[in-house]
C-alpha positions as CSV (number, residue, x, y, z in Angstrom):
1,X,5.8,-65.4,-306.6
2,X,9.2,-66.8,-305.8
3,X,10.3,-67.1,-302.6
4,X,13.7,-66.8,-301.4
5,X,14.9,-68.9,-298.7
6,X,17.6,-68.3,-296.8
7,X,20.8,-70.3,-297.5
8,X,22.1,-71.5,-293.8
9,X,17.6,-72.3,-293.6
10,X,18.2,-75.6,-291.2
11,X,20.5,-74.0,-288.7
12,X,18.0,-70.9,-288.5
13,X,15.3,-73.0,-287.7
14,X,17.4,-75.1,-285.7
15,X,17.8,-71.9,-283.7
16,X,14.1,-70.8,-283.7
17,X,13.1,-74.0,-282.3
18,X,15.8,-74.1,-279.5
19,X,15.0,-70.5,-277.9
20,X,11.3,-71.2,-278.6
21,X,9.6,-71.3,-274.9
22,X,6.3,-73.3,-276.8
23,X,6.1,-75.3,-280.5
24,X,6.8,-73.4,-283.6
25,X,4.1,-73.2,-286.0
26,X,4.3,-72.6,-289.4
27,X,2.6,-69.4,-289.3
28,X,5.7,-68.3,-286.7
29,X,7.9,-69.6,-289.1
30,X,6.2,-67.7,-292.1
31,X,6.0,-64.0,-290.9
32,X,9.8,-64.6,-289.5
33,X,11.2,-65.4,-293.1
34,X,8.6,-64.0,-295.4
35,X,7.2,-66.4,-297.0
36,X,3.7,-68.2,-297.3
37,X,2.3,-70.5,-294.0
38,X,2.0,-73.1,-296.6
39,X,5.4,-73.3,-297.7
40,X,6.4,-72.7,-294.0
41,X,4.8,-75.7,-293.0
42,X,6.3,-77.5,-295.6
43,X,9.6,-76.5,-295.0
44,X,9.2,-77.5,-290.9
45,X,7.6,-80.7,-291.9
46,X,11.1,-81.6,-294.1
47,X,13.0,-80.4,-291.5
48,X,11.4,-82.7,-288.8
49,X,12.5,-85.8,-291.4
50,X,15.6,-84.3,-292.0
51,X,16.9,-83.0,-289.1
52,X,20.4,-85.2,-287.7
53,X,22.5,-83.6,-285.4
54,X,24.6,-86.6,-284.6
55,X,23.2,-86.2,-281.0
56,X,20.5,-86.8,-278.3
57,X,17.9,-84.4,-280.0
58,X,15.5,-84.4,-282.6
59,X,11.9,-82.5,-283.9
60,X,8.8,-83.6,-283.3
61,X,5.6,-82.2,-284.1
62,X,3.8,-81.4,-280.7
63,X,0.9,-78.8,-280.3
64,X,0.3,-77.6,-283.5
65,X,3.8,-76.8,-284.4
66,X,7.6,-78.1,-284.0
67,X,10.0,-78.6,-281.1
68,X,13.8,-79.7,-280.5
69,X,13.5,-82.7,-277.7
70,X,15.5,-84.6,-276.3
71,X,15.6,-88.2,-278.1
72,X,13.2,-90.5,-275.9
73,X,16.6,-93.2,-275.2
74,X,17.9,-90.4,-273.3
75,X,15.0,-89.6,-270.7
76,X,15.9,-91.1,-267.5
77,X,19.6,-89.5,-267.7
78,X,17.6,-86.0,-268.9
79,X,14.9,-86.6,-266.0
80,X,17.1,-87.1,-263.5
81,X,19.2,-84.5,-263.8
82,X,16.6,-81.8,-264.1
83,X,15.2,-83.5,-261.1
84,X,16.0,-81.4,-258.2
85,X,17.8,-82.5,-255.0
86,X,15.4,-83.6,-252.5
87,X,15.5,-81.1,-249.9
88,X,15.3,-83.3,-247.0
89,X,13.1,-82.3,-243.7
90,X,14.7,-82.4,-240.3
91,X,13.6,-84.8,-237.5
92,X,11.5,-81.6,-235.7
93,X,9.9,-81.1,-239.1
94,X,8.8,-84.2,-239.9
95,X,7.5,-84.2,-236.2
96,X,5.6,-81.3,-236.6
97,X,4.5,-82.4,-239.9
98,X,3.5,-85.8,-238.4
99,X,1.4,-84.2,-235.5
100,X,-0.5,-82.2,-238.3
101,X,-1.0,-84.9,-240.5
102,X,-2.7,-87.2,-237.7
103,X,-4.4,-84.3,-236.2
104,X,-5.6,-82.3,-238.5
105,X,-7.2,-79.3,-238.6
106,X,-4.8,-78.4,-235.6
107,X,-3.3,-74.9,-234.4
108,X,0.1,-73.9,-233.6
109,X,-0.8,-74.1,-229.8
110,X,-1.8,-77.3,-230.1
111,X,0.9,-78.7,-232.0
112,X,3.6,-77.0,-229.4
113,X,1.8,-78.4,-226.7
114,X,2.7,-82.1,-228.2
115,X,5.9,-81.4,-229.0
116,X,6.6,-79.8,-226.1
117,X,8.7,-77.2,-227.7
118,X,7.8,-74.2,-229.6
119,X,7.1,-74.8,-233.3
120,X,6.6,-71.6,-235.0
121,X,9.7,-71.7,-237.2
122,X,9.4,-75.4,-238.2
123,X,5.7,-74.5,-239.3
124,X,6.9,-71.5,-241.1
125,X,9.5,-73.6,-243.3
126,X,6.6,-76.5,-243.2
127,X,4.9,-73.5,-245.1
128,X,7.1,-72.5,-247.1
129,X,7.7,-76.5,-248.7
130,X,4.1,-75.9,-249.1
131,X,3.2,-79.3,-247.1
132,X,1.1,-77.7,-244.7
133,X,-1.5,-74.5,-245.5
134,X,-3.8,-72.6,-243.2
135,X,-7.1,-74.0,-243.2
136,X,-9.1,-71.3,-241.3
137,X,-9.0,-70.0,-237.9
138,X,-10.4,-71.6,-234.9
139,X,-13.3,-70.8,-232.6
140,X,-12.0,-69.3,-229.6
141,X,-9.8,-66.7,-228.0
142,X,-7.4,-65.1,-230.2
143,X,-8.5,-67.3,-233.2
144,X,-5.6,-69.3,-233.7
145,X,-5.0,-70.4,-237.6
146,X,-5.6,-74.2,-238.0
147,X,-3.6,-76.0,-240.5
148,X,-3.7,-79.0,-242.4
149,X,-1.3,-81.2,-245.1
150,X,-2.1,-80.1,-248.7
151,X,-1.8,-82.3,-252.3
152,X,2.3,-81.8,-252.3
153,X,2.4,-83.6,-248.7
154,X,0.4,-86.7,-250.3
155,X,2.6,-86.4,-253.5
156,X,5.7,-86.1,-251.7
157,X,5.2,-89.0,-249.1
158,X,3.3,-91.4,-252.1
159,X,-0.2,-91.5,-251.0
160,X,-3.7,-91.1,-252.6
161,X,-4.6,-89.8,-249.5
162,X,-4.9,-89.3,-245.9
163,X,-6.6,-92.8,-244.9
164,X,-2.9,-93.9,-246.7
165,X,-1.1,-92.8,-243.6
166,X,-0.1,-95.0,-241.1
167,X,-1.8,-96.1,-238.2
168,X,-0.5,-93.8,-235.5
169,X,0.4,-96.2,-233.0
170,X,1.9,-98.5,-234.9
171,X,4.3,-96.1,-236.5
172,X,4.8,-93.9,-232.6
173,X,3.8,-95.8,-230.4
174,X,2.4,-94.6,-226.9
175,X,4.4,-91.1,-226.7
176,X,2.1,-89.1,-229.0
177,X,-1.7,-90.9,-228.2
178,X,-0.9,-89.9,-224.1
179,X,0.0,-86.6,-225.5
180,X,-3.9,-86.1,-226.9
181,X,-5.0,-85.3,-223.4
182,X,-3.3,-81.6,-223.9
183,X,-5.9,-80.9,-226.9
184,X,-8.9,-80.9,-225.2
């Protein structure tokens, strides 16, 4: 059985493979056009070889099927544009993440009695950033939530892990330690 192939075939499967979310495979390829997986998987595989636009893409064969990329010379440009803006904490959130990343598991109280100031917004937006979760409630009246810094925190300040952090008093000095007194 003959198969006819479309005439403007490289720019439709140009188009398949930019819209496609995940690889194209050749069984994709086959039902959309009618025609045999084999000879679809032929016809991808020369296109891969083939395909020039003059530009910063190209195929590759990832996953089982095809995808447009962009060409590896251009991935820091590509990278850091998709990167987004860091979103930059403000000096009472990166205090009241501080307090919770030296004192952790620590309540809302407790971290308003350090600072001094009430703290339910910052921790809300501390939240939010998802560098801080609720880690249970504590023992007492009202059951106040604890929290403590989650995986983003350590990947967004660079560390393996918690015993990475600074000593406290060498990054605080005496302000904070005297202020301990108020968590009893």
């Amino acid at each position: 059985m003959e198969e006819t192939l479309p005439s403007n075939l490289h720019p439709l499967l140009e188009c398949l493979l930019f819209v496609a979310p995940e690889p194209v495979t050749a069984r994709q390829v086959a039902e959309v056009l009618s025609l045999e997986e084999a000879h679809a998987g032929k016809i991808l595989e020369e296109f891969r070889h083939t395909y020039v636009n003059g530009g910063g893409l190209h195929v590759i064969r990832v996953a089982g099927g095809y995808q447009l990329r962009t060409r590896p010379e251009f991935a820091s440009v590509v990278s850091a544009f998709l990167r987004p803006a860091a979103q930059k904490l403000s000096r009472q959130a990166l205090e009241t993440l501080a307090i919770v990343a030296y004192e952790q598991p620590i309540t809302q109280p407790e971290v308003d009695a350090i600072r001094g100031v009430q703290s339910s917004g910052v921790i809300k937006t501390l939240l939010e950033r998802e560098l801080i979760r609720e880690a249970g409630r504590k023992d007492g009246p009202g059951k106040p939530i604890l929290y403590r810094t989650t995986d983003h925190f350590l990947k967004h300040f660079g560390l393996a892990d918690l015993s990475e952090l600074p000593k406290l008093e060498e990054t605080l000095g005496a302000a904070i330690p005297e202020k301990r007194d108020l968590l009893v």
